[in-house]
N, C-alpha and C positions, 0 to 999 in steps of 0.2 A: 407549905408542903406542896399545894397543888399547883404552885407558879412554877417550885423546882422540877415537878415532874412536866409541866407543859414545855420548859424551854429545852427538856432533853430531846422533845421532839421538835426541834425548829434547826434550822440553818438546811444545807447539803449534806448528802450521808452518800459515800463512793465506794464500792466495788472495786476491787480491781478485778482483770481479766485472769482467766486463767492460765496459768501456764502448759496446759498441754489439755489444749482443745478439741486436737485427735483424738485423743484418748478418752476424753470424754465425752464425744459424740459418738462412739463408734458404735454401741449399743443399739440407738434409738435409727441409726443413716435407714437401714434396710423398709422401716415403715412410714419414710418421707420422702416426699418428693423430692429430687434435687433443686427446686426453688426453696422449700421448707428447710432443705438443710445446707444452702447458704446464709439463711437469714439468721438461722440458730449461731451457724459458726462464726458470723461476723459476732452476734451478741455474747461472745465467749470471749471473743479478740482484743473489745474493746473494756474499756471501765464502765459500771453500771452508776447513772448518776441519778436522784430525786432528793427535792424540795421536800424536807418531810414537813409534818403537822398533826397536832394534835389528833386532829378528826380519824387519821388513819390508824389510828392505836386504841379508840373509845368503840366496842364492838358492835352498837346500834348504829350511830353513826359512818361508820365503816360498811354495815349491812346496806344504809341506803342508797350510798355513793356508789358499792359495789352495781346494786341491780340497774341504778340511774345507767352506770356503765354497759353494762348486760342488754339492757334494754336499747339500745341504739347499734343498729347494724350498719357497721363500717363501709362506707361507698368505698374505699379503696384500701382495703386491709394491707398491701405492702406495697402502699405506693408510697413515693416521697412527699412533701406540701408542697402543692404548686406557690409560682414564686409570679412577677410579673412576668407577662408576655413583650416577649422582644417587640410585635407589632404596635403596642400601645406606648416605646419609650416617646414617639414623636406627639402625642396626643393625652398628655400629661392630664389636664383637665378634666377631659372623659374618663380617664385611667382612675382619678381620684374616686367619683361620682360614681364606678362601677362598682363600688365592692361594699357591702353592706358591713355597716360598726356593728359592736356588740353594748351592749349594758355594762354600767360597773360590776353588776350582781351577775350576769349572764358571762361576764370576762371572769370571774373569780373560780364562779363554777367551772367552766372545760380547763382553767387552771389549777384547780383542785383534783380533776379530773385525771388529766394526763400526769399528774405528779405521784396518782394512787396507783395506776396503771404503771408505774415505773417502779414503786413502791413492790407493787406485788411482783416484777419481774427480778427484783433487788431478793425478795425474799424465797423466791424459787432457786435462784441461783446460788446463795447463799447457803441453802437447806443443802443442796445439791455438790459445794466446795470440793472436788477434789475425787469426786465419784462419778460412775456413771450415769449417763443422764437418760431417765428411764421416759419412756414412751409416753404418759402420761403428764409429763414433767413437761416433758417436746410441746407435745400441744396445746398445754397452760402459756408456756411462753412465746407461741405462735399466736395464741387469740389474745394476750393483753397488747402482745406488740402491735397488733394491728389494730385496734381500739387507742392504742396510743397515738400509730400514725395520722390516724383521721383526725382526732381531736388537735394533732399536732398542725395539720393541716387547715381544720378551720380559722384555730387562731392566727393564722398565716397569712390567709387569705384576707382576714377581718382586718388583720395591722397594716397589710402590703401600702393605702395611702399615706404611713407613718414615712416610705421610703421614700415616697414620692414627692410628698411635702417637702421633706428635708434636703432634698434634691433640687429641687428647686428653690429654696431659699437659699440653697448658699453657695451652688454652682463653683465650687475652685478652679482657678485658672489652670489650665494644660493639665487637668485631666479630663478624660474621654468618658461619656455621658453614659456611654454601655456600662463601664468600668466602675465608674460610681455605684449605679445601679449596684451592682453584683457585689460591690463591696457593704451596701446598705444591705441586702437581703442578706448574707452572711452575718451580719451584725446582728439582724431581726431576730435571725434562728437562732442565734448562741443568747438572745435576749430570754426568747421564750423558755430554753432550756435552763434558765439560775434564777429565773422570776419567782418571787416569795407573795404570793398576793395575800399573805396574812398579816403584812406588816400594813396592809392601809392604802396605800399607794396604786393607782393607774397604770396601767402597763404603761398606755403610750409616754407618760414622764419618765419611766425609767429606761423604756427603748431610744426613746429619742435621745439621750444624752448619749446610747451606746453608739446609735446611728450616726452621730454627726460627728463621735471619736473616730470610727470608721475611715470617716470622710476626710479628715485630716490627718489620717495616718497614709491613704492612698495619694490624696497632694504630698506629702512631704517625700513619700516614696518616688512618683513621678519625678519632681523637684530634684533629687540628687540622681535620678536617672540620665535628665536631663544635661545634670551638669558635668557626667561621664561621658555621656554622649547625643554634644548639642545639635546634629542633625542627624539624620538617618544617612546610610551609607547610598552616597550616590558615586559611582565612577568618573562621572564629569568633572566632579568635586576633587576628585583624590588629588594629592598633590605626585607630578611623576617625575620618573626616577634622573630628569636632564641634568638638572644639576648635580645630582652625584655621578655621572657620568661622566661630565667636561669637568669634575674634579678629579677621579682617578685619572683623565688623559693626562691631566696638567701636572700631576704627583709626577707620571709615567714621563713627561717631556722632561721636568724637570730634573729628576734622577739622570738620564742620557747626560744631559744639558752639563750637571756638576759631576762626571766621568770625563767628560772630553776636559774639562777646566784643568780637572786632576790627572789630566794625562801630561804626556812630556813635549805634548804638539802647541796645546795652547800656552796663550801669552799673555792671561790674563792676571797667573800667578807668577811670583819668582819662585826658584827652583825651593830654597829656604820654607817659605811660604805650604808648597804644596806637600812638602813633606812634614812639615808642622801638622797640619792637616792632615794627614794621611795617619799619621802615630797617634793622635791623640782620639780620635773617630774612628780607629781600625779599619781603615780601608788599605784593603789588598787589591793590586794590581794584579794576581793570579787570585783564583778563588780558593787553590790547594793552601795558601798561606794559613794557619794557624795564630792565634793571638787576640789579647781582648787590646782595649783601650791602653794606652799610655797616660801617667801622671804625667805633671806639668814638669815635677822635677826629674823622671825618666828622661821627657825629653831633650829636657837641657843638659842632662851630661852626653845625650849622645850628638848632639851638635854644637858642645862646649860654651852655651850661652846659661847664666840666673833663670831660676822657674820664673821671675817677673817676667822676664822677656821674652819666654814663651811664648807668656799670657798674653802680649803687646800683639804679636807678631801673630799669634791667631785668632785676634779682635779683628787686625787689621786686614787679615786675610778672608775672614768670614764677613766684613764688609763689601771686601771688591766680590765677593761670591754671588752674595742680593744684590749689590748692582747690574752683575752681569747677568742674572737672572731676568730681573725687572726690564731689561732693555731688549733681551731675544726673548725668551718663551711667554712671559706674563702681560710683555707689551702686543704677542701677536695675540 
């Protein structure tokens, strides 16, 4: 009986946000700062997520973690967790060496910590579903959130050479070292937020796997960025527009060029010929002319020859046409 009641308290337990956050802050806006009633509103916007455990549902226990909590005053009640500083990405080594580890037992605890503080915001909010959110309620969930921050923020700062480690062990080709960076801290954060430290396990064994998934999600990203677009846009490079230029003149020469052919001056066709041509391609000597293409065997009842010898006679004629092309406009 007491294993089924401890695993009811184990895995993630989610909140959703509310649907009408206006509505439920509206009560409380008039005795909060407008910094105090962004931070509420965002926490209404979003889903409420903790790691739950035993400890937070056993009321002794629960009393000591609460005060543990109480008793430590947040250096940065709604800041974010600092992450690396852009200045130390060239100075990896020092970066390492600057930031003090924690203990397995001292890692369990702020992870215990920020998961009750989450715990408690889950159960304000929850109490709260669908109502207005009264003044007292506001500032429950202003002072766990910021005790959350902080805690959230030391373990940040304690894992930050977990990114750096992994950064430099595995370096991917053609992506950019900021990039990496920022893709491992993104990693670290959503680590610290699913991390279960009652199963036994290290933070850092279970960040680093998320860490270096990170890191080859952003290579492969780059990788087919790359292969959409394998250099950057430079003008020099562009290819310009000449040759399709001296190709519409030479469409344009040629068109002139097979009008005069088809006219009654040149002597390239026989008269037979140009009117074969002229019926079966619909070209009008006036533009008023009306009429689509001619079949093979149109034409030949109207010049009294077999649709075969149409066919002959406008082979033959479409021949001498690309010859005489090929020797005036193609050859200049």
């Amino acid at each position: 009986m007491i294993a089924v009641v401890e695993d009811k308290y184990k895995g993630v337990k989610t909140l959703e946000p509310e649907k009408s956050p206006d509505r439920v802050l509206k009560r409380a806006t008039d005795r909060l700062s407008e910094e105090q009633v962004a931070i509420i509103d965002q926490m209404l916007r979003e889903p409420v997520q903790f790691v739950d455990n035993p400890m937070f549902h056993d009321r002794s226990a629960a009393k000591e973690l609460e005060e543990d909590i109480l008793a430590g005053t947040p250096e940065m009640p709604h800041a974010q967790a600092k992450l690396i500083p852009i200045e130390l990405f060239d100075e990896m080594d020092k970066a390492v060496t600057s930031f003090q580890s924690l203990t397995q037992q001292e890692e369990s605890r702020l992870f215990l910590k920020i998961n009750y503080c989450r715990f408690k915001i889950f159960k304000i909010l929850k109490n709260q579903k669908g109502k207005a959110l009264t003044l007292t309620a506001s500032r429950e969930l202003l002072e766990w959130k910021g005790h959350e921050l902080h805690i959230r923020s030391l373990l940040t700062q304690a894992n930050i050479p977990l990114v750096l480690a992994m950064a430099k062990r595995t370096r991917p080709t053609g992506v950019d070292f900021s990039e990496l960076i920022s893709e491992g801290n993104m990693a670290l954060l959503r680590s610290i937020d699913k991390f279960d430290c009652a199963r036994g396990f290290k933070f850092s064994t279970y960040a680093c796997r998320a860490i270096l998934k990170s890191f080859s999600r952003a290579s492969l990203k780059m990788s087919r960025y790359r292969g959409r677009f394998p250099v950057e846009f430079d003008p020099d490079l562009e290819r310009g527009d000449v040759m399709e230029t001296r190709r519409e003149d030479t469409e344009g020469h040629c068109v002139d060029r097979i009008r005069d052919v088809l006219s009654e001056q040149s002597e390239a066709l026989s008269d037979i010929e140009r009117q074969v041509l002229r019926a079966r391609f619909a070209i009008r000597e006036d533009e008023d002319e009306s009429g689509g293409p001619m079949t093979l065997e149109e034409v030949g009842r109207i010049i009294g020859v077999t649709k075969e010898r149409v066919r002959q006679i406008q082979n033959k004629a479409l021949a001498k046409l690309r010859v005489e092309l090929e020797e005036t406009v193609l050859a200049s």
